[in-house]
Phi, psi and omega in degrees: 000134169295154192275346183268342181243159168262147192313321159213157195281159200290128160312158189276167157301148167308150188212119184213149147230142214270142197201169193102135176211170167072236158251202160319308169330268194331308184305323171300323166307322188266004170266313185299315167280357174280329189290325192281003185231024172111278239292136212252358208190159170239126115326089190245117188293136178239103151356163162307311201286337180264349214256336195214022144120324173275106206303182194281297193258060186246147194304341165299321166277018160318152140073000167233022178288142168072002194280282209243026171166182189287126155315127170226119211259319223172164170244055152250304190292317164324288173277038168274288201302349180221025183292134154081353194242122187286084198308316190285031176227308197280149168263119184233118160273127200222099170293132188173128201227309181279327189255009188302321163318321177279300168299341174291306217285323158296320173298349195267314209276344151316303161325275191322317191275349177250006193051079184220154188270139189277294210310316154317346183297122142195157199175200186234112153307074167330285171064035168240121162266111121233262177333329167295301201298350189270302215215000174225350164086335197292055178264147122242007173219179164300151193288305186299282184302003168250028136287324186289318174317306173327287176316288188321328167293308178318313171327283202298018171246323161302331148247027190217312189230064181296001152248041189233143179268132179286308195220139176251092182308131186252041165331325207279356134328286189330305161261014165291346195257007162109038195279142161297178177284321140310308163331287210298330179284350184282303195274355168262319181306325209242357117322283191296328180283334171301325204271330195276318228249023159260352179264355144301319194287294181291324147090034152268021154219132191316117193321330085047318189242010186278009170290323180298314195298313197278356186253020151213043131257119180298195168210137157243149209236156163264126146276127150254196176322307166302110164294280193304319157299297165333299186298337205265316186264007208248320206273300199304304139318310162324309196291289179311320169302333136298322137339311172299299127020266171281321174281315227258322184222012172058015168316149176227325183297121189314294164348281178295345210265342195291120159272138198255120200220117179276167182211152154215149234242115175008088196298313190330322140302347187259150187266099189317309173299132204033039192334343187282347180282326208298315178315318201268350170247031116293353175259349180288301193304308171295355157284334175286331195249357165253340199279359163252060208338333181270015162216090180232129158017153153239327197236174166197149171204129188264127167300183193258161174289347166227076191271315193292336186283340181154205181286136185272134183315177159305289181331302191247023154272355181256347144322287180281008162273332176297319201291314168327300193268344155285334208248348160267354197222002194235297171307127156293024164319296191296002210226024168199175204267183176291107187269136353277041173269133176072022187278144168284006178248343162283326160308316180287329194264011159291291185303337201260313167322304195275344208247355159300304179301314168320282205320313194281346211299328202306290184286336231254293196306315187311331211261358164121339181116182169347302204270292148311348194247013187295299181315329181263352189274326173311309204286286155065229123028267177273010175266335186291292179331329213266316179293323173308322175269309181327291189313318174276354156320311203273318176117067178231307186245112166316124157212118179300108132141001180245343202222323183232181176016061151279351159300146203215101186280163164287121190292131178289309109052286157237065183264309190009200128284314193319310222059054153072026192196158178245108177278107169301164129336092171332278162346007216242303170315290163307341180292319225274337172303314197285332185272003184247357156285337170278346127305316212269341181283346185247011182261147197251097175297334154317301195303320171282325148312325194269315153313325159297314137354292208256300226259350143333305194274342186284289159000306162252023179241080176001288182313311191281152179293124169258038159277302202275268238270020182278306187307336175286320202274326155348270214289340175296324181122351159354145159238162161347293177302297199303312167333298202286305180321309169331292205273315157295330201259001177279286182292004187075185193254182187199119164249159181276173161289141175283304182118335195275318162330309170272339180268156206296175171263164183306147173278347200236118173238030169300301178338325212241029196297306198296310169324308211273338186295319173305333148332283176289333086011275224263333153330310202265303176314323182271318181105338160246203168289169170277100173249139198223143139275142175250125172209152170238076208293132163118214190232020192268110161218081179244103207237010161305293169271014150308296146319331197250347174271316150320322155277024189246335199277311170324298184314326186287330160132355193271181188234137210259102185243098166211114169255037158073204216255167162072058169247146170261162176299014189267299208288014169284296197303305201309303183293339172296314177295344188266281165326335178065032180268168192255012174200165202212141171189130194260124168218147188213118177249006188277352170118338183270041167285327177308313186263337184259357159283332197288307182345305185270309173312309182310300165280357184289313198275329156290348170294320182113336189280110176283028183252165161282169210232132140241149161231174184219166180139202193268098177226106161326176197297266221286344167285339162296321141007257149353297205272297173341298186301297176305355167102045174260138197256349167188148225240015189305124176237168192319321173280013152288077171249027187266112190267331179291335190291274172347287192315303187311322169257005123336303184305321213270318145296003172248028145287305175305317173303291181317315189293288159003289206284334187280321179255024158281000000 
């Protein structure tokens, strides 16, 4: 055989798509048919209320059970959720981070209660806090204790389920929030060296193995559009990680040593406008992460072609399983050796990548590491963000159908009634309050009291592992809200930085001469600044544009009322009323603008507060429709992507009011 071909071809990757909505019932349905279509592996999408800690009918979870993923309650729903599905066969990935601790222990007592060996288990625990308190909001506790839960996962897994990655270090957040590709390989690598030296630290696992602990922490990495940088930068994580590895922890075995990485491929980029382009860069994107066998994929999970507009049908997660399986079985990728071993253009950006990614790890270790550098990697962050939209502002950076070759036919795609997204079952909520009121009445509660207890006292006991008593509480009958209630009231609360506070003023202020003029005009006409609160009502804390609209109305000269993510519609108003502000804007993108906006209008208008309500986020046609109709004065979605355009007509009602309030 020739050294340009391999002796035989490479297996393909684990193939996943990432999925669950509603409830158990549904979810099951939706594995079994995607696993009868191929798909090699689970994805498991977790609802909010579970993602952060909260039973179905806690006030926080209004309007978002089941929106962006399944409710998992108690482990009578665990075993809904995976009936009829073999745990010692299956590879189960489960995103899920602040409760991961909670959900391994449902998935273990499941295993068990069906006689499956915990040691059979494998899959994956996302399990990275960093990357929540930087880009997805879905914390529940404070940055120490919750590295220590990590850490305790990581032990129990390593001497109990030795084939399951306890944490999967999470870039692709990272760069959903606008991290370059240095950030993202600087703030996941120095992720991960937080998680190995706090599981050195706590010392539950014998020095002997701490080579296992480092080969089964994963990654899940972003691709985005730039192919060659992406490959490039996929190849530069491999490199460092070995490295780290060997001076840092002293690995020697190649095996642990392997950086192992599942991926999904850059949501950030895809477009509500002309949603038919998003299919060729996901397949461009999904070409960064296979065409280089020495950094290639272990895992894929493909978005769906209309992800930005909403949750995506079975059909078309059965597109992006398609595109995955033309490109392991139909294309001769897998049938050759790293066609970019000795290129000079891979090497140099190889090179250019690592010694950029040292320098910030760099700055990140001066700030104390990982844990401690959080407030500075978020501001960051959003400065990384607030230049990435400058930039599609201005038209410098192309996006095909939204910024550039925008003439168009109507696309057949969402002419549909749906249009093209999968609307849950309203019904989804209340069924799911009632069945978990018929849980908690038929569970034998001395037991669960007495597990809660007990996991009270682990909880305050530094040392000890909280594994075995989350798996006690499991199996007692415990629900989510309770686990986590347990645990809030040992560590306390937390809010993360928002980053806006910190990030820098724009470097380029051509952009915003007319904005600010427009600002200043209607300022002066009201008689003070323009104060606008940004609130994010519910549990959705995907808080990018929020942020970037909120740092753009600083930047423009108004004054800025933003307490971050996870307000109930009381403590929003409340805060409108206390501030004394003029315009309110709202953004949610998990799907519960139907039920917590009306909400807040309603009360600010019983309250007497007389300003406009805009909101922004994934909202269908006809649910804007609506939200007009309930009295929202503007409306904004992913093809807004003029942030200056928006603040002006943000500006402009609130000229209009005020002139209104001046002749009534």
């Amino acid at each position: 055989m020739s050294e340009h071909r391999l002796p035989e071809r490479d297996r393909p990757w684990v193939m996943r798509t990432y999925a669950g909505h509603s409830d158990a019932r549904r979810s099951n349905e939706l594995y079994k048919g995607n696993l009868a279509k191929g798909q090699t592996g689970l994805s498991v999408a977790f609802d909010l209320p579970t993602q952060t800690g909260y039973d179905p009918d806690h006030i926080l979870a209004r309007g978002e059970v089941g929106k962006v993923g399944v409710s998992i309650a108690h482990k009578g729903d665990m075993h809904q959720l995976f009936d009829g599905i073999p745990l010692d066969e299956m590879n189960t990935s489960m995103t899920i981070n602040a409760t991961a601790a909670w959900l391994l222990g449902l998935y273990a007592t499941v295993a068990e209660e069906n006689g499956v060996e915990r040691a059979k288990l494998t899959g994956t625990t996302q399990n990275d806090i960093i990357k929540e308190y930087l880009s997805r909001g879905t914390y529940a506790f404070p940055p120490e204790p919750s590295m220590r839960l990590i850490a305790d996962m990581v032990a129990f897994s390593v001497n109990e389920v030795p084939s399951w990655n306890p944490t999967n270090i999470c870039s692709y957040h990272l760069q959903e929030a606008g991290a370059t590709p240095v950030q993202e390989i600087a703030y996941a690598l120095s992720t991960g060296i937080a998680v190995l030296d706090e599981v050195k630290a706590r010392g539950q696992v014998a020095e002997a193995d701490f080579a296992k602990v480092f080969g089964r922490i994963s990654f899940f990495v972003n691709a985005g559009i730039r192919l060659v940088e992406e490959i490039a930068k996929l190849r530069t994580m491999g490199a460092l990680w070995n490295q780290i590895g060997r001076e840092r922890y002293g690995v020697s075995d190649e095996k642990m040593l392997r950086f192992r990485y599942g991926v999904q491929v850059n949501s950030l980029g895809l477009t509500e406008a002309q949603p038919e382009n998003n299919i060729q860069r996901i397949v461009l994107e999904a070409l960064a992460v296979t065409l280089s066998r020495d950094a290639r994929a272990r895992a894929i999970q493909l978005p769906a072609w209309n992800e930005a507009m909403g949750l995506p049908r079975p059909w078309d997660q059965q597109w992006s399983l398609r595109i995955q399986q033309v490109l392991a079985n139909e294309t001769d990728l897998l049938e050759y050796p790293d066609v970019f071993e000795g290129s000079v253009v891979m090497d140099g950006l190889v090179q250019e990548l690592t010694e950029g990614a040292r320098a910030e790890m760099a700055v990140v270790e001066e700030h104390g590491g990982a844990v401690e550098a959080v407030p500075y990697m978020k501001a960051r962050l959003v400065e990384s963000h607030r230049e990435r939209v400058a930039r599609i502002e201005a038209g410098e950076q192309k996006v095909i159908g939204q910024n550039s070759f925008t003439e168009t036919e109507d696309s057949p795609l969402t002419a549909g009634a749906d249009g093209g997204i999968l609307t849950p079952d309203p019904e989804v909520e209340r069924e799911r309050v009632e069945a978990l009121e018929r849980w908690r009445a038929e569970r034998d509660e001395d037991a669960v009291r007495a597990a809660l207890a007990e996991l009270e006292r682990v909880a305050g006991a530094e040392a000890e592992n909280i594994m075995p008593a989350t798996i006690a509480a499991a199996k007692a009958g415990a629900t989510t809200g309770e686990w986590a209630g347990v645990l809030r009231e040992a560590f306390g609360a937390y809010r993360a930085p928002t980053g806006v506070d910190g990030a820098a003023p724009p470097a380029d202020r051509d952009q915003l001469v007319e904005i600010r003029r427009q600002v200043d005009e209607v300022s002066e006409r009201i008689g003070h600044r323009i104060k606008i609160l940004v609130g994010k009502p519910g549990l959705d804390g995907h808080s990018n544009g929020s942020e970037q609209v909120a740092l753009r109305a600083r930047d423009v000269g108004m004054e800025v009322i933003y307490q971050g993510i996870r307000l109930t519609p009381a403590e929003i108003v409340e805060s409108a009323i206390q501030e004394d502000v003029d315009v309110v804007g709202l953004s949610i993108l998990s799907g519960s603008h139907l039920e917590l906006i009306p909400e807040v209008v309603r009360m600010l208008d019983e309250e007497g507060v007389k300003v406009p309500v805009v909101v922004g986020g994934i909202i269908p046609v006809a649910d804007a429709k609506r939200l007009r109709e309930l009295g929202v004065d503007g409306v904004y979605t992913p093809k807004d992507y003029d942030i200056n355009h928006i603040i002006g007509e943000i500006v402009e009602l609130v000229g209009q009011r005020a002139a209104a309030a001046t002749t009534a």
